[in-house]
PLY file of the C-alpha trace (Angstrom):
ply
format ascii 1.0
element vertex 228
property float x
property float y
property float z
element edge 227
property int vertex1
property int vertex2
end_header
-17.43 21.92 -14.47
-17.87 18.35 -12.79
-16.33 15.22 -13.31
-17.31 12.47 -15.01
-17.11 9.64 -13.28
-16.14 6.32 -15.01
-14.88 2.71 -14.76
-12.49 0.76 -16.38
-10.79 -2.95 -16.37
-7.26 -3.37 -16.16
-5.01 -6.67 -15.45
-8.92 -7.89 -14.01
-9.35 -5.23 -11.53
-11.57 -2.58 -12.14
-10.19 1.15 -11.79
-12.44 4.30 -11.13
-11.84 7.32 -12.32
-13.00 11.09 -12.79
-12.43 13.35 -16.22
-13.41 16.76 -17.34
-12.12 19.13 -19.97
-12.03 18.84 -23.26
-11.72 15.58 -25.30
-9.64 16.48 -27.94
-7.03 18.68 -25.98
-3.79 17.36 -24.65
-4.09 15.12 -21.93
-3.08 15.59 -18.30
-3.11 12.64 -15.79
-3.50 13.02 -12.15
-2.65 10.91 -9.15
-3.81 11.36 -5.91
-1.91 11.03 -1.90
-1.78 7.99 0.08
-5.61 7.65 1.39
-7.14 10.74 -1.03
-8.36 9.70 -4.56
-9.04 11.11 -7.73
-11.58 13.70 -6.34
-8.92 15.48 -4.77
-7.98 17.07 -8.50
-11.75 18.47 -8.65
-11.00 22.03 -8.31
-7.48 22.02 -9.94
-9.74 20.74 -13.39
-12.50 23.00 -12.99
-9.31 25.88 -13.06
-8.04 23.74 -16.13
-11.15 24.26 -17.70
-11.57 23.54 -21.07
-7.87 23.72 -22.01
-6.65 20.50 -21.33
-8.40 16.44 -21.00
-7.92 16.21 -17.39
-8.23 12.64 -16.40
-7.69 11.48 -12.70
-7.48 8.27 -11.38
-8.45 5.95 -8.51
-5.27 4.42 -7.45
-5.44 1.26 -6.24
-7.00 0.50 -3.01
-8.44 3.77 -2.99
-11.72 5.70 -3.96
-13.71 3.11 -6.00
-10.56 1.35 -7.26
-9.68 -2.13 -6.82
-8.64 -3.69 -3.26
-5.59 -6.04 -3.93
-3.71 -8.82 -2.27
-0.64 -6.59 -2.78
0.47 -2.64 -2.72
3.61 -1.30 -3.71
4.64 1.68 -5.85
6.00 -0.51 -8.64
2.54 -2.06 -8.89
1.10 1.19 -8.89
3.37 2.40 -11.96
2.48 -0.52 -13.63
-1.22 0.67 -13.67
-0.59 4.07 -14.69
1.08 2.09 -17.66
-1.60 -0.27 -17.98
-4.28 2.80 -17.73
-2.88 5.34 -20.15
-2.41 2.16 -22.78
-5.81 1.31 -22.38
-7.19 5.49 -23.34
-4.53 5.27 -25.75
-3.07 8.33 -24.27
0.84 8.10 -26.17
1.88 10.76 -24.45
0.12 13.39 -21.97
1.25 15.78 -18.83
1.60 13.71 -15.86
0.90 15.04 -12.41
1.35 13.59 -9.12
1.13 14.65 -5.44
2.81 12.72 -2.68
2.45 9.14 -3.12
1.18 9.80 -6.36
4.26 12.03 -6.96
6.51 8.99 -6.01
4.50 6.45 -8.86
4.90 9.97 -11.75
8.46 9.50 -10.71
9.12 6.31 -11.24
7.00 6.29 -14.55
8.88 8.97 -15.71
12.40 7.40 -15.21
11.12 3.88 -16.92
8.76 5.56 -19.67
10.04 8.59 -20.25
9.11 8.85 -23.98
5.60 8.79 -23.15
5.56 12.04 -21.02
5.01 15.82 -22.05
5.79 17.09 -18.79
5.83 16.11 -15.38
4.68 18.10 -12.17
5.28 16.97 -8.76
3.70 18.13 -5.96
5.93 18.58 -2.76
7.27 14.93 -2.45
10.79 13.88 -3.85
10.87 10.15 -3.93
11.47 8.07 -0.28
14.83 8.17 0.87
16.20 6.53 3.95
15.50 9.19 7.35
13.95 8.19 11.00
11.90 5.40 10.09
8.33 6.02 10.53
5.94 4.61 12.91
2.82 2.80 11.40
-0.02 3.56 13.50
-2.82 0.60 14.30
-5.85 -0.01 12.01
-8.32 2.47 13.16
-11.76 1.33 14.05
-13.98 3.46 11.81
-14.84 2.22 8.29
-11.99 3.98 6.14
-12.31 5.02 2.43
-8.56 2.92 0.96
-7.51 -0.34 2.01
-5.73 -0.45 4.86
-3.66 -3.14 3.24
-2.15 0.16 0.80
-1.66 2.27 3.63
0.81 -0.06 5.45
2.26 -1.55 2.07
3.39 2.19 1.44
4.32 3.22 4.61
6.84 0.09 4.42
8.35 1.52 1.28
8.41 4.88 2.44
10.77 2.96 5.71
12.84 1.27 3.19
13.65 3.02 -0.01
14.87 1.52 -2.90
18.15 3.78 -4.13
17.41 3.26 -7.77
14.18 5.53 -7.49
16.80 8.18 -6.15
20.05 7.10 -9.20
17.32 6.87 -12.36
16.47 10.96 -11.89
18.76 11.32 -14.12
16.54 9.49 -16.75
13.77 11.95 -16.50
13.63 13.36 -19.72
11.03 15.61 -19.92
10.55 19.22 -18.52
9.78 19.21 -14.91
7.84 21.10 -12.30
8.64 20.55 -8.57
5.61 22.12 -6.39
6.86 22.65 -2.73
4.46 23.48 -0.12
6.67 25.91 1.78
5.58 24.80 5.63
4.67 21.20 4.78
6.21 18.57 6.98
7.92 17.51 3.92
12.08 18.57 3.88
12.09 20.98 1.62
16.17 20.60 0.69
14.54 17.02 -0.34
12.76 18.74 -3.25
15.52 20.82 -4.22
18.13 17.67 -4.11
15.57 16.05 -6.53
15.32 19.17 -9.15
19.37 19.10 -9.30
19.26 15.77 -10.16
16.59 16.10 -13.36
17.88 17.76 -15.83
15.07 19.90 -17.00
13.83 21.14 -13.61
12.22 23.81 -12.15
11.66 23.80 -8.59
8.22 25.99 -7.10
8.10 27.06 -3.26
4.20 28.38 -2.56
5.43 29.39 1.59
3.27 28.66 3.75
1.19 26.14 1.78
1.58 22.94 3.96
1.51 19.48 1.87
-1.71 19.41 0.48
-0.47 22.66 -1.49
-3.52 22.31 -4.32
-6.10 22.26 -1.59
-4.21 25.26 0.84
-3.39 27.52 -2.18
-5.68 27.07 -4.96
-4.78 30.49 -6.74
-1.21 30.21 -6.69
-1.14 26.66 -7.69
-3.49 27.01 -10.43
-1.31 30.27 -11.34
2.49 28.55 -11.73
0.91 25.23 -13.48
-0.57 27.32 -15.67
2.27 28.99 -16.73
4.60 26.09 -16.53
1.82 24.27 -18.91
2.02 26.72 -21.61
0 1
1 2
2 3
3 4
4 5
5 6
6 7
7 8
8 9
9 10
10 11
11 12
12 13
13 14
14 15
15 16
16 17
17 18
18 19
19 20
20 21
21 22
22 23
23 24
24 25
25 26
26 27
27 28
28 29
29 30
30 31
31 32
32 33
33 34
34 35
35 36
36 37
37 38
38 39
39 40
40 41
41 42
42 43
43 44
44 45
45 46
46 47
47 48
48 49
49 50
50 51
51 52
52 53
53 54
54 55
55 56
56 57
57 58
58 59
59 60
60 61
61 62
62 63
63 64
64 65
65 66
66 67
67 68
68 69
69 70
70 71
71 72
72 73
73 74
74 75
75 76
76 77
77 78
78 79
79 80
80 81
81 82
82 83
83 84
84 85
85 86
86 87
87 88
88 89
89 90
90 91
91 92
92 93
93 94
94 95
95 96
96 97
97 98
98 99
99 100
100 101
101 102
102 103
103 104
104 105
105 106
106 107
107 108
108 109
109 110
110 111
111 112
112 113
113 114
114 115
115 116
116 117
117 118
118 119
119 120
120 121
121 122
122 123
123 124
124 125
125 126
126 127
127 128
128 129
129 130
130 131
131 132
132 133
133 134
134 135
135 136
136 137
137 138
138 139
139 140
140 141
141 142
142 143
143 144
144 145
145 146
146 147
147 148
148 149
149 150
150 151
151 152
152 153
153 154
154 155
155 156
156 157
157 158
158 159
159 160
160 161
161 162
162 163
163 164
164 165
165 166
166 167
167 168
168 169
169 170
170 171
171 172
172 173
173 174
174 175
175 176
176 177
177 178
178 179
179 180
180 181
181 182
182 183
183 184
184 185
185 186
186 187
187 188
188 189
189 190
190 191
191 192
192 193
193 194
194 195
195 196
196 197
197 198
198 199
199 200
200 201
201 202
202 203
203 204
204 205
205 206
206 207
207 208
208 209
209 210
210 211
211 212
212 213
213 214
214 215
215 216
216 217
217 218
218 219
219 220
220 221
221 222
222 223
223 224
224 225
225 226
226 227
């Protein structure tokens, strides 16, 4: 099952995306990492199948998406809003992984009405640690701005609390994804699932961050059963 890939114009930037599934059935949402883009979700749809809508999106400054002035996870959320009011999608499973995880987050804490369930894949939101060095602009021709890479990195360096205190707002049942050997702190992702109250937190050991890509299978396998 491919993708279809289409575009779409929001707040005067135009947005790619990629969908599959079937039309009528609920609709899941999927954002991508910091530098990936929707494509990443391929073989996690084509495992959907028919079962669900599965519509993932170019975030901005990545894929096909929109390069802007500005980048920030707030301005992110805000398209997610602006995106699923545009499909009139009133409320769908929401899915995120890494940075994308961070912008399902914060959606879910502001807009919680609007979701049927959230997964997360092995990210809680930032939280102050070591600061983080941002590397130089390499010299080959990258596929995301540049721009979004350092904007985020920034964030990641200095956390806002409130993403951390609104957890609490999260209404809707949750599914924490950890990737078991990812460079991610796992007692991160458990802190986070304490703090929602319908939460169930996942470990797939020895997955590593990108758990959807290392562990196909077992991914598939829990969201499945977490979807029904």
């Amino acid at each position: 099952m491919e993708f279809l890939v289409k575009q779409i114009e929001l707040n005067k930037h135009t947005f790619q995306y990629r969908e599959s599934g079937n039309p009528l059935a609920l609709p899941i949402v999927a954002l991508h990492s910091l530098g990936n883009n929707s494509k990443s979700w391929e073989r996690v749809a084509a495992g959907l199948g028919e079962s669900y809508r599965f519509i993932a999106l170019d975030q901005r400054g990545h894929g096909e998406s929109a390069r802007t002035d500005t980048y920030s996870f707030e301005e992110m959320c805000e398209d997610l809003l602006l995106f699923v009011d545009a499909l009139d999608l009133e409320r769908f499973i929401l899915i995120g992984h890494s940075m994308g995880g961070t912008v399902s987050y914060l959606f879910s804490e502001q807009y919680a009405s609007r979701i049927e369930k959230l997964v997360v894949v092995d990210t809680p939101p930032p939280f102050t640690d070591k600061p983080k060095e941002i590397p130089s602009e390499p010299e080959q021709p990258l596929p995301f701005d540049w721009k979004a890479f350092q904007s985020i990195m920034r964030q990641l360096n200095e956390p806002n609390p409130e993403w951390w205190e609104r957890l609490p707002a999260i209404s809707a049942p949750t599914l924490i994804i950890g990737g078991g050997a990812s460079n991610i702190p796992q007692d991160k992702l458990r802190e986070v699932s304490e703090n929602i109250p319908d939460c169930k937190l996942v470990t797939i050991d020895g997955a590593g961050h990108h758990v959807h890509q290392d562990n196909l299978s077992e991914f598939l396998s829990i969201l499945i059963e977490f979807l029904k």
